[in-house]
N, C-alpha and C positions, 0 to 999 in steps of 0.2 A: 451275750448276743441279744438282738435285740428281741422282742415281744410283739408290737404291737405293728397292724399293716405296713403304715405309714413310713414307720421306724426301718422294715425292712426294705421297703422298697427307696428309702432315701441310703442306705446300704448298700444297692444296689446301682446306683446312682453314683453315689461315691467314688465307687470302684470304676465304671466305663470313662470318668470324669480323669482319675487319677492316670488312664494308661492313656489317656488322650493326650494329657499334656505331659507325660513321658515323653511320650513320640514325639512333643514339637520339639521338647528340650533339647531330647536327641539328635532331632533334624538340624538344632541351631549350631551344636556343639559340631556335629560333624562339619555342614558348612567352613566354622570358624577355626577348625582347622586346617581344612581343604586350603583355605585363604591365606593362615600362617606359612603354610609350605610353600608357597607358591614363590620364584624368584623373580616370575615375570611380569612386568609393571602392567601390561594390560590386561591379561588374565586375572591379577589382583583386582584392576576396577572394576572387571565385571562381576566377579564374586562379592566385590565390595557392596554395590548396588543392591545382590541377590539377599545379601544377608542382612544389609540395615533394611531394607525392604522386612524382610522376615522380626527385627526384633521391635519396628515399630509397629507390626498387627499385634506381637504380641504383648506391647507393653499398653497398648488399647486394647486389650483383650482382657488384660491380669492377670497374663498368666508370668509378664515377668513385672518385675517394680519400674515406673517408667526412668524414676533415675538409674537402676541399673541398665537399660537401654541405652539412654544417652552414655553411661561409662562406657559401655563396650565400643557403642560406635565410634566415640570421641578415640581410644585405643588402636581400631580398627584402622580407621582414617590416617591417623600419626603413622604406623606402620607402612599402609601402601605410599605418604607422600615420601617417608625415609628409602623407596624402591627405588633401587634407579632403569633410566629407561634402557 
């Protein structure tokens, strides 16, 4: 454990940092589900929107890699164009 001020309070830091970007993961992951299920082509595009929206803040952010951003979307996109109307 740690010793000294500094040490703890970047400890402490760590920790509010790590359940933050939990949540967004969580938030991304549920999204991209919601979006797999879905059979209806324009409900797809507006999930679609809501979620590459979402992994471009966070691939400017770092909390994801921006190339995995771009796979997902590139994934995402093939999916809804394979929807039919």
């Amino acid at each position: 454990m740690a010793n000294h001020k500094s040490a703890k309070k970047r400890v402490r830091q760590n920790e509010k940092r790590r359940l933050v970007n939990k949540m967004a993961i969580s938030k991304l992951k549920t999204l991209t589900k919601k979006l797999l299920a879905t059979t209806n082509k324009e409900e797809a595009e507006k999930l679609f929107r809501a979620t590459t929206g979402l992994l471009d803040r966070y691939a400017d952010k770092g909390r994801l890699h921006k190339n995995t951003a771009a796979r997902k979307k590139s994934q995402l996109a093939k999916f809804v164009q394979n929807l039919t109307a």
